[in-house]
Biotite code that builds the C-alpha atoms (Angstrom):
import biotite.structure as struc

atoms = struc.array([
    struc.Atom([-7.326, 52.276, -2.261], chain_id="A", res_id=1, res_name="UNK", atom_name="CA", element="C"),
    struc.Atom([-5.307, 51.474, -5.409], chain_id="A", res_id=2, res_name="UNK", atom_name="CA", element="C"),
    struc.Atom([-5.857, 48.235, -7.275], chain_id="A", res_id=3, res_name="UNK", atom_name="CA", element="C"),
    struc.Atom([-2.364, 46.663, -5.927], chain_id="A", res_id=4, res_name="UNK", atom_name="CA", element="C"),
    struc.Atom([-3.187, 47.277, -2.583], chain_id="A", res_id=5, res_name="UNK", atom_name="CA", element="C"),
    struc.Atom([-7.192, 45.619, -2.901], chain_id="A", res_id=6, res_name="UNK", atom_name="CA", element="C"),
    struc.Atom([-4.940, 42.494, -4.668], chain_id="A", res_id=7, res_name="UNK", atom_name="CA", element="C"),
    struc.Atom([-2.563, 42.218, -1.624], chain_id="A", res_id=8, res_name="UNK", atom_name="CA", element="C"),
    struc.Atom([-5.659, 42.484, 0.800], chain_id="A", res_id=9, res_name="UNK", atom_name="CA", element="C"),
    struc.Atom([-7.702, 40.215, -0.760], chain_id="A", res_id=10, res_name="UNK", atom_name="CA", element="C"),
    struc.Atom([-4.322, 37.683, -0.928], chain_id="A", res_id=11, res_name="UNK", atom_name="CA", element="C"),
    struc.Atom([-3.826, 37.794, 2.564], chain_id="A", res_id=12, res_name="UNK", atom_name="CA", element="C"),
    struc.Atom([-7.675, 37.154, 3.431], chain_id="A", res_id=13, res_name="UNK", atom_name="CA", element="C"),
    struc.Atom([-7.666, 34.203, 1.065], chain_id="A", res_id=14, res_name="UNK", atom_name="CA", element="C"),
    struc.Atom([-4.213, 32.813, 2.529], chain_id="A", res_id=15, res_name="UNK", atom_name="CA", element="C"),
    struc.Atom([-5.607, 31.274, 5.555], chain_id="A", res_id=16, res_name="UNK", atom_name="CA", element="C"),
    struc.Atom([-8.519, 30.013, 3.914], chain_id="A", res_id=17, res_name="UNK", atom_name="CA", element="C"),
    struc.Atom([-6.327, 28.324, 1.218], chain_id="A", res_id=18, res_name="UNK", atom_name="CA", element="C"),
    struc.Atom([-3.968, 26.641, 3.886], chain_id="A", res_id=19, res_name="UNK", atom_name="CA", element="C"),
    struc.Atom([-6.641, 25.385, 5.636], chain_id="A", res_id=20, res_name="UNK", atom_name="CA", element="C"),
    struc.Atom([-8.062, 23.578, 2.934], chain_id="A", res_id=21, res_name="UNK", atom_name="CA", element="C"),
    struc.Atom([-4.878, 22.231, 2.020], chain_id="A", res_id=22, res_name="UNK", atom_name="CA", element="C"),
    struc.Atom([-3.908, 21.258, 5.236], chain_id="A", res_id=23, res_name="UNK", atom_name="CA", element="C"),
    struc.Atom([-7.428, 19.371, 5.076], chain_id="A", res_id=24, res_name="UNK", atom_name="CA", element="C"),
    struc.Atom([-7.107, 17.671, 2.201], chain_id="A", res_id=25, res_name="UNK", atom_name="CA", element="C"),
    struc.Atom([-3.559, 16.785, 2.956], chain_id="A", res_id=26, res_name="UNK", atom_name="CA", element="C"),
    struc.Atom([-4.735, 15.347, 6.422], chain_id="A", res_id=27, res_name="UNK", atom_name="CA", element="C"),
    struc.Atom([-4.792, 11.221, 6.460], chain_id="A", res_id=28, res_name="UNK", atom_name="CA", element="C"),
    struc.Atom([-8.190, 9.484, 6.307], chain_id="A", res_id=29, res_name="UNK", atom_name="CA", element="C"),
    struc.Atom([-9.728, 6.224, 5.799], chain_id="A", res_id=30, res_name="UNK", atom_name="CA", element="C"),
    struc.Atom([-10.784, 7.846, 2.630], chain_id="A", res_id=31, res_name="UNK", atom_name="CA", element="C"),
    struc.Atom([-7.447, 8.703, 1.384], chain_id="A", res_id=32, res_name="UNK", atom_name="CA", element="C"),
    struc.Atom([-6.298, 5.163, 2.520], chain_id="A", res_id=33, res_name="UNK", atom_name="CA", element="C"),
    struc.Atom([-8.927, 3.487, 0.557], chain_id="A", res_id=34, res_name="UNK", atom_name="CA", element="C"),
    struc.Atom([-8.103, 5.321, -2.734], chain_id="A", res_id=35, res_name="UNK", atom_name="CA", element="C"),
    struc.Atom([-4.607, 4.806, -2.381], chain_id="A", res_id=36, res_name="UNK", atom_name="CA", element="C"),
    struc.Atom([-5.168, 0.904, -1.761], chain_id="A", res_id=37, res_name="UNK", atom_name="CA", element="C"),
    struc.Atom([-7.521, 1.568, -4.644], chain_id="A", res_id=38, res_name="UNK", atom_name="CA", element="C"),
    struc.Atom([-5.001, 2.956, -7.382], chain_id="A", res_id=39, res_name="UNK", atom_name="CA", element="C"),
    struc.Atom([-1.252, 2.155, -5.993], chain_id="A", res_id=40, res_name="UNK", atom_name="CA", element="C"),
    struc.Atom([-1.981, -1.645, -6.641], chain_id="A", res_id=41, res_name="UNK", atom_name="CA", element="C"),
    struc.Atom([-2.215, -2.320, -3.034], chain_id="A", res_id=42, res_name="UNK", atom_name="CA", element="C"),
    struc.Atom([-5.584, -4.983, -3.950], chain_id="A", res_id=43, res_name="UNK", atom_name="CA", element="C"),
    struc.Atom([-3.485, -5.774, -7.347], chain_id="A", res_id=44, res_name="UNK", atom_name="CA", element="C"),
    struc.Atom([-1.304, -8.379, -5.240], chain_id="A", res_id=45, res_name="UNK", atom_name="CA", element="C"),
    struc.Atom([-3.262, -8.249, -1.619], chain_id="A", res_id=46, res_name="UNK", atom_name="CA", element="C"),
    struc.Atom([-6.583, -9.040, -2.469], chain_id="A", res_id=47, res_name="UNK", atom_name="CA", element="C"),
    struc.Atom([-7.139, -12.338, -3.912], chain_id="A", res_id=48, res_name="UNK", atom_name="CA", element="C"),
    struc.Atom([-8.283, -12.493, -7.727], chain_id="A", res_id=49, res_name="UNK", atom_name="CA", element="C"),
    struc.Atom([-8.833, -8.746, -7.974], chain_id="A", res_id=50, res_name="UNK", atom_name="CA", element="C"),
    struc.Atom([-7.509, -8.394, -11.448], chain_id="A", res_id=51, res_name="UNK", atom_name="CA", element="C"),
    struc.Atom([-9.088, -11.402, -12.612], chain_id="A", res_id=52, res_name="UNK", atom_name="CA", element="C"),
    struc.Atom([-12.224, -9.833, -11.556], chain_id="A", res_id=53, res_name="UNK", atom_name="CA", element="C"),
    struc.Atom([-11.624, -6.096, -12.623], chain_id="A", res_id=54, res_name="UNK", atom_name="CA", element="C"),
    struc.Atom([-11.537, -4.942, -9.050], chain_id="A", res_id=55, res_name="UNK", atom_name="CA", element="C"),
    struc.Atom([-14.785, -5.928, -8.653], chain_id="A", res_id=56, res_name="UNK", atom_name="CA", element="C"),
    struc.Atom([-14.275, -8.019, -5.020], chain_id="A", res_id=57, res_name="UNK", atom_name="CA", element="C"),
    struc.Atom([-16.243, -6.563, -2.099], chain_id="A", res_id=58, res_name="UNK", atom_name="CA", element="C"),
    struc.Atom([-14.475, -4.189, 0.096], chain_id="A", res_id=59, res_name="UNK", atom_name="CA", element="C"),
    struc.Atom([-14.605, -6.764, 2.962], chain_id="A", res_id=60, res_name="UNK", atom_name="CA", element="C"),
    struc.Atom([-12.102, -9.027, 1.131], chain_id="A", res_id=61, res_name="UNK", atom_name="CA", element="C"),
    struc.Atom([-9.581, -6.429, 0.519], chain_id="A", res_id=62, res_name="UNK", atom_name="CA", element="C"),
    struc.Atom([-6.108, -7.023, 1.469], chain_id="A", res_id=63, res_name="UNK", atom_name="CA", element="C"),
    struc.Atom([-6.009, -10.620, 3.442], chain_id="A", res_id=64, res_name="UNK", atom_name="CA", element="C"),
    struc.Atom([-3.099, -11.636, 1.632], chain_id="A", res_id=65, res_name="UNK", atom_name="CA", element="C"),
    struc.Atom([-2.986, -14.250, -1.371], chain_id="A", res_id=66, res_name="UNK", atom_name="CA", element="C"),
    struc.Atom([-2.098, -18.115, -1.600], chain_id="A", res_id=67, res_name="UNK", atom_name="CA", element="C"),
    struc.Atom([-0.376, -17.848, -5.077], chain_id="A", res_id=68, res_name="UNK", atom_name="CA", element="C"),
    struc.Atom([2.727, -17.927, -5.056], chain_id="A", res_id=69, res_name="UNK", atom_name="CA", element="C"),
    struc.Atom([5.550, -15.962, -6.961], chain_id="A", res_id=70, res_name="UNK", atom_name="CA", element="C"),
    struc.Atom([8.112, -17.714, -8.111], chain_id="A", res_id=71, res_name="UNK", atom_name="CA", element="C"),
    struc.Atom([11.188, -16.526, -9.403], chain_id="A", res_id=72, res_name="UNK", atom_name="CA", element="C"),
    struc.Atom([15.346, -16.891, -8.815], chain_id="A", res_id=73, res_name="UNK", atom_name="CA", element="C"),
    struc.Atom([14.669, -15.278, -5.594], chain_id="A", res_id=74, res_name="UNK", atom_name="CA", element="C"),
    struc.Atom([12.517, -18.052, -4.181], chain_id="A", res_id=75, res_name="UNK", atom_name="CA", element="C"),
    struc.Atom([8.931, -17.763, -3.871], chain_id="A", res_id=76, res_name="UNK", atom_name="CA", element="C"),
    struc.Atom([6.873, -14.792, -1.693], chain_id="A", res_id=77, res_name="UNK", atom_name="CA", element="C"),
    struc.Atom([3.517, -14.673, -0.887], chain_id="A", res_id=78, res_name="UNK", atom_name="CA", element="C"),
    struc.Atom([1.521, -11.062, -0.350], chain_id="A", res_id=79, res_name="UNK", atom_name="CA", element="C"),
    struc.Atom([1.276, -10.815, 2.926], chain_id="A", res_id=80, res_name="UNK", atom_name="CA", element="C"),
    struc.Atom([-2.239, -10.367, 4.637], chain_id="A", res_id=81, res_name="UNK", atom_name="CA", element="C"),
    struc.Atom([-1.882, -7.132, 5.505], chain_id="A", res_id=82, res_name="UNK", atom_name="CA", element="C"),
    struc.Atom([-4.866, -6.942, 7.643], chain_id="A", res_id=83, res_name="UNK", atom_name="CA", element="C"),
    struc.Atom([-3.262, -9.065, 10.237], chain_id="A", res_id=84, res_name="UNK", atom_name="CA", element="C"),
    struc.Atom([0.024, -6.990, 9.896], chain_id="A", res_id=85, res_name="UNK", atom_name="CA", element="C"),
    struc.Atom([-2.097, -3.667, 10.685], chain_id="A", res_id=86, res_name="UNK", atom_name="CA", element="C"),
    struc.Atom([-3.332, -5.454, 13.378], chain_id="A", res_id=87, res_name="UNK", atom_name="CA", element="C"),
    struc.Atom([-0.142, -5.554, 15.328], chain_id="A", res_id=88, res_name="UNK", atom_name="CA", element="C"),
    struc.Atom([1.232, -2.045, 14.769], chain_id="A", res_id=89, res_name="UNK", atom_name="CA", element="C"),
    struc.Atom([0.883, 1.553, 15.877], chain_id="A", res_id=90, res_name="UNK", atom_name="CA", element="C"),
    struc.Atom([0.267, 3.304, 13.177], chain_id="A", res_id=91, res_name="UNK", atom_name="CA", element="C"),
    struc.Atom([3.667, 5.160, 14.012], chain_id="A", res_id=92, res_name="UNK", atom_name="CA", element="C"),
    struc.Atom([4.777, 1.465, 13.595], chain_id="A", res_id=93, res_name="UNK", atom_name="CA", element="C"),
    struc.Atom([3.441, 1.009, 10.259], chain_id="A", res_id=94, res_name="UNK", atom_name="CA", element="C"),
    struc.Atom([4.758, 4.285, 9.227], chain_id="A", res_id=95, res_name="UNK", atom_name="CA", element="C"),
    struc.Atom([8.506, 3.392, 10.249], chain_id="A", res_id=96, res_name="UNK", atom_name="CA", element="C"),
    struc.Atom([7.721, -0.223, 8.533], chain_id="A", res_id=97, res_name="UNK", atom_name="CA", element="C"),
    struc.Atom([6.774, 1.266, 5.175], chain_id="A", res_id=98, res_name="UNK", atom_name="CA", element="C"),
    struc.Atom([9.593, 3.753, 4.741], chain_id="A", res_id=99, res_name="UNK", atom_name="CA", element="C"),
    struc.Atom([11.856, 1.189, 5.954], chain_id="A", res_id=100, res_name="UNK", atom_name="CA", element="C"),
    struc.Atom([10.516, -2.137, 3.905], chain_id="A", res_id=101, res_name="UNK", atom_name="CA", element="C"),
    struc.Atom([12.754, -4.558, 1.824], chain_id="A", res_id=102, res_name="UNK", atom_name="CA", element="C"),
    struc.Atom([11.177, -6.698, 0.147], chain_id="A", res_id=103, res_name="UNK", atom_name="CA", element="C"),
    struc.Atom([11.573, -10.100, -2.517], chain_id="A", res_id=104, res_name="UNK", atom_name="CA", element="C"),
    struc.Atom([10.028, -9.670, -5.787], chain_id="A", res_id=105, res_name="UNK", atom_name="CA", element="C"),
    struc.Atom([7.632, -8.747, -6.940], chain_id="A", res_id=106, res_name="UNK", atom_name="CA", element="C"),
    struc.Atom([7.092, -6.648, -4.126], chain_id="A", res_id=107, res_name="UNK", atom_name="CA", element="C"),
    struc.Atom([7.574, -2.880, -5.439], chain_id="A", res_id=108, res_name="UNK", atom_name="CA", element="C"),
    struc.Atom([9.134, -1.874, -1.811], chain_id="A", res_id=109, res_name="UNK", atom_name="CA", element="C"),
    struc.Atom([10.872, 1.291, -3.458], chain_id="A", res_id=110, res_name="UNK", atom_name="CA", element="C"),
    struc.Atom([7.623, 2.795, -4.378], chain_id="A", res_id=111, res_name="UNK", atom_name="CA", element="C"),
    struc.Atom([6.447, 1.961, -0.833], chain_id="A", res_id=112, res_name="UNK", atom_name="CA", element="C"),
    struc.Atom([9.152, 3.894, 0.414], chain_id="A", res_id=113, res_name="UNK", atom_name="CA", element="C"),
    struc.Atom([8.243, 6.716, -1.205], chain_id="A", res_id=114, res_name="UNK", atom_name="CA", element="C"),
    struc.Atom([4.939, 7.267, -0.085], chain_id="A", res_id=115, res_name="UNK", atom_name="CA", element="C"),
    struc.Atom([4.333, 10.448, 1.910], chain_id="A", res_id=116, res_name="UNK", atom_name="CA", element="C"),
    struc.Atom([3.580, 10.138, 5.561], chain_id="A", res_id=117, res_name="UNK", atom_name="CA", element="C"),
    struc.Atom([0.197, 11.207, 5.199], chain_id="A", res_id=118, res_name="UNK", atom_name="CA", element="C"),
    struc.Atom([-0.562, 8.232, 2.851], chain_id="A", res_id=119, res_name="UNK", atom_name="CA", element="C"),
    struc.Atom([1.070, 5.532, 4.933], chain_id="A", res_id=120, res_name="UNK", atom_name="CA", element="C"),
    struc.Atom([-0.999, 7.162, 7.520], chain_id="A", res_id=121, res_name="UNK", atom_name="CA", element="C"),
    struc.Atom([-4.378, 6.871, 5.319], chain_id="A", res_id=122, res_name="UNK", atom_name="CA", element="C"),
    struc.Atom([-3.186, 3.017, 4.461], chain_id="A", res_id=123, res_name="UNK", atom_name="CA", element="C"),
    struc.Atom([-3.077, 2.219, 7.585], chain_id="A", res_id=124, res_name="UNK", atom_name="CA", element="C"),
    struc.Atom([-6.421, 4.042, 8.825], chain_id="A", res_id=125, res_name="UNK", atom_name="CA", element="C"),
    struc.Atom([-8.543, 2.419, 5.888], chain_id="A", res_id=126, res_name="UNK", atom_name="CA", element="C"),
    struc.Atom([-6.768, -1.153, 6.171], chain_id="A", res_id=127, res_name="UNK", atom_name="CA", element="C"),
    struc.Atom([-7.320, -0.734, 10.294], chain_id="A", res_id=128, res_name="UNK", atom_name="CA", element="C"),
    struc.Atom([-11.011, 0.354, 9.560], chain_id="A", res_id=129, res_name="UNK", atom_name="CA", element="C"),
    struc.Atom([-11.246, -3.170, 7.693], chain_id="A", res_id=130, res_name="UNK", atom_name="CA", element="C"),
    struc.Atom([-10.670, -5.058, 10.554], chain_id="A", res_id=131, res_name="UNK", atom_name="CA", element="C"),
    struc.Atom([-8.616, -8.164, 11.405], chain_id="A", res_id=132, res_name="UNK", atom_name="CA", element="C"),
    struc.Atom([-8.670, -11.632, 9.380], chain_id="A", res_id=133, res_name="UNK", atom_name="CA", element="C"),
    struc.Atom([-7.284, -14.625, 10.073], chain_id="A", res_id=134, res_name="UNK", atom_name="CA", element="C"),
    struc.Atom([-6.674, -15.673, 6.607], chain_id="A", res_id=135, res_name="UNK", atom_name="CA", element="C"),
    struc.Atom([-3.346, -17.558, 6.617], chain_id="A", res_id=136, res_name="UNK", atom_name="CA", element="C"),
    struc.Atom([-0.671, -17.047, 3.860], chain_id="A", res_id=137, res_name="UNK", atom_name="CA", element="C"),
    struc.Atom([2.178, -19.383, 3.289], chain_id="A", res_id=138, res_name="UNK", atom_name="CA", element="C"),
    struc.Atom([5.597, -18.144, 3.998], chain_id="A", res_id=139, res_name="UNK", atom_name="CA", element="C"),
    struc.Atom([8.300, -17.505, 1.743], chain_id="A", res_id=140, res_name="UNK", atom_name="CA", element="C"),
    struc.Atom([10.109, -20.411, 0.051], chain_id="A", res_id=141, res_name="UNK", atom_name="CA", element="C"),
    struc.Atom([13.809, -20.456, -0.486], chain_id="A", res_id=142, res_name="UNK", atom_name="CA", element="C"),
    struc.Atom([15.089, -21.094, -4.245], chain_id="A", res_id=143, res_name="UNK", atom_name="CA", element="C"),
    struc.Atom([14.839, -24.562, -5.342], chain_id="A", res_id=144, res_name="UNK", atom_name="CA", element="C"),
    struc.Atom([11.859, -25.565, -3.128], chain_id="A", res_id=145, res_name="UNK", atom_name="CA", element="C"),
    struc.Atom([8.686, -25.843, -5.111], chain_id="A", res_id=146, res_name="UNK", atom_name="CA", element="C"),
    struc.Atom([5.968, -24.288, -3.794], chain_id="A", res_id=147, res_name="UNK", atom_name="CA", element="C"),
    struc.Atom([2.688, -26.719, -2.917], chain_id="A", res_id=148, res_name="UNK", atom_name="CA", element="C"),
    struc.Atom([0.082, -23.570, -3.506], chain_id="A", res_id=149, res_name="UNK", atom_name="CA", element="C"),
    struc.Atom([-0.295, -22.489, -7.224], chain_id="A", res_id=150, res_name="UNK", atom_name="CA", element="C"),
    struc.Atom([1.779, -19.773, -8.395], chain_id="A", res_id=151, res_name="UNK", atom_name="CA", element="C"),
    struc.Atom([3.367, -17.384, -10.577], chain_id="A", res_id=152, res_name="UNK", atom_name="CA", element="C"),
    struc.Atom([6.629, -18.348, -12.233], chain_id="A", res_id=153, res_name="UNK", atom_name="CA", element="C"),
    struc.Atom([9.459, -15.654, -13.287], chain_id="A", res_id=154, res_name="UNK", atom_name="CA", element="C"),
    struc.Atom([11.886, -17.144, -15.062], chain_id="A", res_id=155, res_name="UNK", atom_name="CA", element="C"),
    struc.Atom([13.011, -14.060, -17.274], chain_id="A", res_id=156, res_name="UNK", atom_name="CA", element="C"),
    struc.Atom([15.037, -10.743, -16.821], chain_id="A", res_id=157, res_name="UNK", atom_name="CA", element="C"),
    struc.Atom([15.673, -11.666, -13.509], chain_id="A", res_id=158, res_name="UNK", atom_name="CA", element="C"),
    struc.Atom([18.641, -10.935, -12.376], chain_id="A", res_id=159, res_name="UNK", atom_name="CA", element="C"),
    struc.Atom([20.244, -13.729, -10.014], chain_id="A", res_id=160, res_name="UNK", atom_name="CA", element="C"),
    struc.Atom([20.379, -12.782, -5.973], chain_id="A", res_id=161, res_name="UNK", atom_name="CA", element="C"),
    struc.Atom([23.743, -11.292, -5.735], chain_id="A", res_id=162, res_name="UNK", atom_name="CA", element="C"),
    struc.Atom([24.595, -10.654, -9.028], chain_id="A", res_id=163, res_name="UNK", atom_name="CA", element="C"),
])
């Protein structure tokens, strides 16, 4: 057997192998959900005062939303507790949601888009593995009304809605 032909061989027995692993690794998990919420900057906004405590908040207070406020010429949002939201949706639901989501600042929707179906699937696998919380979040505030929680305000580079 020439050399070329013990290359091909040994490609095509290592193929399957390869995909398979792939194919695994590219499979949604809780795992994969809990890195993403990890390193996208899902707990950045999500979980309260997990910057201001270098991520170090236990994984059971994750993603329940935030009472501070963001304030800006758009009004002022509030991350949403999005252990609740999970709650309520298929994850077929969630999927849709994500690619579809438009959002107020400073909401990064357009990166949310983005996200592979596999890692909206891990999101909402890890987030569902966390369970439901009640925690309440305020809604959204039009422009002009101050908000009675404490909050961010953006007064900056912002462009004006509409403009």
């Amino acid at each position: 057997m020439t050399l070329n032909k013990m290359i091909l061989l040994g490609c095509l027995i290592a193929t399957p192998t390869w995909a398979q692993n792939r194919n695994k690794a590219l499979a949604p998990s809780i795992e994969q959900g809990r890195y993403l919420a990890r390193v996208i900057g899902c707990n950045d906004c999500h979980t309260p005062m997990y910057g201001l405590k270098n991520g170090e908040v236990p994984e059971k207070d994750w993603l329940i939303g935030s009472p501070i406020g963001w304030m800006g010429p758009w009004g002022t949002t509030y991350a949403t507790n999005l252990r609740s939201r999970v709650a309520g949706m298929s994850e077929d639901e969630w999927v849709h949601h994500l690619k579809t989501l438009r959002s107020r600042p400073p909401m990064p929707f357009f990166a949310v888009n983005a996200l592979r179906e596999n890692d909206s699937r891990s999101l909402y696998r890890f987030i569902k593995s966390l369970g439901d919380n009640q925690q309440v979040i305020p809604d959204a505030l039009p422009p002009g009304e101050k908000p009675q929680t404490p909050y961010v305000h953006f007064d900056v580079l912002m462009p004006k809605p509409g403009k």
